[in-house]
C-alpha positions in Angstrom: 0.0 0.0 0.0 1.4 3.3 -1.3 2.5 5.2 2.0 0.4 8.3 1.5 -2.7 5.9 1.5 -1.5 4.3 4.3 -1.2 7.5 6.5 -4.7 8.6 5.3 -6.2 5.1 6.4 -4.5 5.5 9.4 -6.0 9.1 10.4 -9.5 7.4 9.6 -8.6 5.0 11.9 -7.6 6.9 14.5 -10.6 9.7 13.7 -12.8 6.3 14.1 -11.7 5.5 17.2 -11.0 8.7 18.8 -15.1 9.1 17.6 -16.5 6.0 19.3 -14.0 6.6 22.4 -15.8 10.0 22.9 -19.6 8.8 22.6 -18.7 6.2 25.2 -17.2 8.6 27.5 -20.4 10.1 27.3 -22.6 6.8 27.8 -20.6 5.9 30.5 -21.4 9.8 32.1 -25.2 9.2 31.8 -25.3 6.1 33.1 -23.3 7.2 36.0 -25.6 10.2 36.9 -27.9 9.0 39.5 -31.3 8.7 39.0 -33.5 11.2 40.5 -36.7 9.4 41.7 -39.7 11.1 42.0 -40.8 11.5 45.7 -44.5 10.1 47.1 -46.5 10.4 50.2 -48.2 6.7 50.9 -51.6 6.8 52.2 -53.0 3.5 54.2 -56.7 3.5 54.9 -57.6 2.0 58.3 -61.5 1.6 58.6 -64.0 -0.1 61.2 -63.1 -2.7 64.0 -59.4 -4.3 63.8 -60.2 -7.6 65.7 -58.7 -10.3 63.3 -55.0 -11.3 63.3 -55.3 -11.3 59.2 -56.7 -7.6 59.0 -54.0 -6.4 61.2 -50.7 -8.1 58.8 -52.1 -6.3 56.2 -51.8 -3.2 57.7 -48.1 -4.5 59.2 -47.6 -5.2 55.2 -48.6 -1.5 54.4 -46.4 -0.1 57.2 -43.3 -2.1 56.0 -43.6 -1.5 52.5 -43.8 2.4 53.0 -41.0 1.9 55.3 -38.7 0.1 53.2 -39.9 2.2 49.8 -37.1 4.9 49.3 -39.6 6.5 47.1 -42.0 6.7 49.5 -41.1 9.7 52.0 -43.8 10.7 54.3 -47.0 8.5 55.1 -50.3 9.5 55.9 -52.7 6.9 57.9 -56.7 7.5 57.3 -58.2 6.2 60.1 -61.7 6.1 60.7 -61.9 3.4 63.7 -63.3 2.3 67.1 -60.6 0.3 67.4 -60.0 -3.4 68.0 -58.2 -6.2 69.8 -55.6 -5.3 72.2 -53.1 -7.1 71.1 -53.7 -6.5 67.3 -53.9 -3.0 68.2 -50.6 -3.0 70.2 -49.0 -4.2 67.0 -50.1 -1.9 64.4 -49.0 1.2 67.4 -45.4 -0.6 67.5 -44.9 -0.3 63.8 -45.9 3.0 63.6 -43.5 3.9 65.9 -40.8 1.5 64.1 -42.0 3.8 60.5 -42.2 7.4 62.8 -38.2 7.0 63.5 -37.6 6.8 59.1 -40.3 8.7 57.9 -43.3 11.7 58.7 -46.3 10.2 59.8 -49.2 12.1 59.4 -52.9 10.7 61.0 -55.8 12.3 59.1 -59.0 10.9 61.4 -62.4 10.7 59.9 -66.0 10.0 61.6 -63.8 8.2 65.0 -60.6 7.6 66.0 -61.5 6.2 69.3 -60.0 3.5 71.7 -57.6 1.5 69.7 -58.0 4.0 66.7 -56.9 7.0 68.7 -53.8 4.3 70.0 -52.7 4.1 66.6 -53.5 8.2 65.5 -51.2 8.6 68.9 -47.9 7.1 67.5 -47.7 9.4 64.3 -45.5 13.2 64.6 -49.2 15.0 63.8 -53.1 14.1 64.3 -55.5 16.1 61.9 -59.5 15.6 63.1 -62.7 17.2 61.9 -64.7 19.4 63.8 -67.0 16.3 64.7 -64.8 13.7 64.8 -64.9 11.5 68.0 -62.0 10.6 69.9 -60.8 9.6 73.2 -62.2 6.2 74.9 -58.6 5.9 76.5 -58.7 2.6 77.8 -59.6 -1.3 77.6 -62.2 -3.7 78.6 -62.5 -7.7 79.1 -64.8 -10.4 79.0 -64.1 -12.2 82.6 -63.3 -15.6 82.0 -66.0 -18.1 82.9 -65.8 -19.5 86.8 -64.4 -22.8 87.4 -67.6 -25.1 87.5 -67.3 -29.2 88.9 -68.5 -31.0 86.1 -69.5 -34.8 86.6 -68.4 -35.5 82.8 -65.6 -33.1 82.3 -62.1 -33.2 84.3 -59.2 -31.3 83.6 -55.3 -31.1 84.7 -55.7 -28.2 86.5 -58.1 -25.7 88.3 -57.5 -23.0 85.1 -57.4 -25.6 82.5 -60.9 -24.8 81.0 -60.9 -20.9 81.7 -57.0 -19.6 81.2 -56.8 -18.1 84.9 -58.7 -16.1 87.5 -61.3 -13.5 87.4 -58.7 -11.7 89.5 -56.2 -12.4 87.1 -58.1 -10.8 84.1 -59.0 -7.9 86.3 -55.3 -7.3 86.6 -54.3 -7.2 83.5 -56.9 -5.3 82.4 -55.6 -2.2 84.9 -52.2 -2.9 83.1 -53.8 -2.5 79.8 -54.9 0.9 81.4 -51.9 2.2 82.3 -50.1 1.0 78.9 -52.8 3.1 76.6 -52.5 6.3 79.1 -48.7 6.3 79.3 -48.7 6.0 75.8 -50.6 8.7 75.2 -49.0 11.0 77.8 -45.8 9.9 76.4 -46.5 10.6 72.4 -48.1 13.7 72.9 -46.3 15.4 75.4 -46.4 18.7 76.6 -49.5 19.3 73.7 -51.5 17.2 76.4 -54.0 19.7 78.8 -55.1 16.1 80.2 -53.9 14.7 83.5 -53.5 10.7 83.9 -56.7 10.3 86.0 -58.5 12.5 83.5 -57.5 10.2 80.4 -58.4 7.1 81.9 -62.3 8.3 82.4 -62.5 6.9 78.9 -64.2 10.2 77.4 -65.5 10.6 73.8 -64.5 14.2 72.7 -65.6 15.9 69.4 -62.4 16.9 67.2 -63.0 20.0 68.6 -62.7 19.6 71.9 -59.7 17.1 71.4 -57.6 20.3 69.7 -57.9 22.2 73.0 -57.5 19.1 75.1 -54.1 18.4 73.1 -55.4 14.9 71.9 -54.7 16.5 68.1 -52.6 19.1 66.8 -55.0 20.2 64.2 -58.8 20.3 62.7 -58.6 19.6 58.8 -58.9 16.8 56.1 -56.9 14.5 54.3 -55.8 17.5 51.8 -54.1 19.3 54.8 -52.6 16.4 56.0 -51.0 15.7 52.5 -49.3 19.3 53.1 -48.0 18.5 56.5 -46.9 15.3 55.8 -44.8 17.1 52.5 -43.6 19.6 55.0 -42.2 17.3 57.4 -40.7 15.3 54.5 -39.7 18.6 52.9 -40.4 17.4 49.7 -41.9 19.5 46.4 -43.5 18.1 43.5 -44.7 14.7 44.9 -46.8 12.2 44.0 -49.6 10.3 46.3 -49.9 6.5 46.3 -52.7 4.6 48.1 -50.9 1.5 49.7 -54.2 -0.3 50.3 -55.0 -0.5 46.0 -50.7 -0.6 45.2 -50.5 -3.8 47.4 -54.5 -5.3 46.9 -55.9 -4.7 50.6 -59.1 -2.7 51.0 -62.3 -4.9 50.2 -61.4 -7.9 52.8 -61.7 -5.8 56.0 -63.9 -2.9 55.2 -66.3 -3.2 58.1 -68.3 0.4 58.5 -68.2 1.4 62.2 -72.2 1.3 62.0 -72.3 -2.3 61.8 -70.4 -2.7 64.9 -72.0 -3.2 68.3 -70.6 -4.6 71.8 -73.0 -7.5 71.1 -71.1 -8.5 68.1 -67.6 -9.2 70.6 -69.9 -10.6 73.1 -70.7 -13.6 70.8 -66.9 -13.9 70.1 -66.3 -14.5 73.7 -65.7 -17.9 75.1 -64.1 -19.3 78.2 -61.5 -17.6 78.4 -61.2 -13.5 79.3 -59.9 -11.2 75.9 -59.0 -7.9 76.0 -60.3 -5.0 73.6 -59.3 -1.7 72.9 -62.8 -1.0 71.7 -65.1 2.1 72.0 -68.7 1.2 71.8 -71.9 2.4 72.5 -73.5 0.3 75.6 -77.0 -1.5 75.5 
């Protein structure tokens, strides 16, 4: 090959080369730029009585998935509740706690956020209520277990066998139930609390209202004003809102409206043995 076409082959080469080098210099900037992910608030829906074990790892499913979701960066928990089981209840509080110490949690309460409901509303940084919203019922109650009968054609192992323990027993742990919800409360909210111990564990229903002046919530408004808070607290701009309950399938199994629920409905549950409730409900 004649040298001058040799040289000019060459420069081709080189242009070629030097070309491709630069267009992967800039792949390989593009892909190194991180990826700027658009920010959300997660909203989880928690309606009517929470007595089941099932209905309450749902919500535990909701709570870690917003927790683990780097995308996700505030939550907001509509609650509209009388509450539930005590120890269902007790979990669902823990893990809002757990999320609290990662994220904003933001409780937007609807018609009630009583008993067990307001336990829950109690763990999150702020508590929005309507002006009628009813709150309050700090406290628990028990079905007694039934008393050890002498049965000609049932025997057991031991005098509690057949009824878990003593009425004494359940009455004891009910009073530690008691002190539990009240320090939790007093202990979550503060110095916002105008309530003394003595004066939470009366078990009042207060209107959202009254609940602002009482420091039970830090503010009356809706689920729109809680969206703001929560992106405050998250400090956060141009976010999106994703409902956990639809993103991960759990709203239609559990949707029991508060109406439907009546004291008479966890009587029939009962059996021999006492169980505990964090449960407001209208007596009679």
């Amino acid at each position: 090959m004649p040298r001058m076409k040799f040289k000019r082959f060459l420069r081709r080469c080189i242009g070629f080369i030097s070309f491709f080098a630069v267009i992967g210099l800039i792949i390989g900037a593009l892909i190194s730029i991180p990826v700027i992910h658009k920010p959300y608030i997660g909203t989880i829906t928690i309606s009517g009585v929470i007595l089941e074990q099932a209905y309450a790892d749902d919500i535990l499913e909701m709570l870690s998935y917003a927790r683990d979701n780097r995308d996700i960066k505030a939550v907001i928990l509509q609650i509209d509740s009388p509450g539930g089981g005590a120890s269902v209840i007790e979990q669902v509080y823990l893990d809002v706690l757990r999320l609290k110490m990662q994220k904003p949690v933001v409780a937007s309460i609807g018609v009630m956020g009583a008993s067990g409901g307001y336990y829950i509303a109690v763990a999150s940084n702020f508590i929005y209520a309507e002006p009628n919203s009813q709150l309050g019922s700090i406290g628990a109650w028990t079905t007694l277990p039934t008393p050890e009968e002498l049965k000609e054609d049932i025997i057991t192992t031991g005098p509690f066998k057949s009824t878990g323990g003593s009425r004494t027993k359940a009455t004891l742990e009910l009073e530690r139930l008691r002190q539990e919800f009240t320090q939790a409360v007093m202990s979550q909210r503060g110095d916002r609390l105008k309530l003394s111990s003595e004066e939470i564990s009366k078990a009042e229903i207060y209107t959202g209202a009254e609940s602002l002046s009482l420091g039970l919530i830090d503010g009356i408004g809706t689920i729109t004003d809680a969206k703001q808070k929560a992106a405050k607290l998250a400090r956060i701009r141009n976010y999106g809102v994703v409902n956990l309950n639809e993103e991960l399938d759990m709203w239609e199994p559990y949707y029991w409206p508060i109406k439907w629920f009546s004291v008479k409905d966890l009587m029939s549950r009962a059996d021999l043995m006492a169980r505990y409730y964090y449960v407001y409900f209208e007596p009679g």
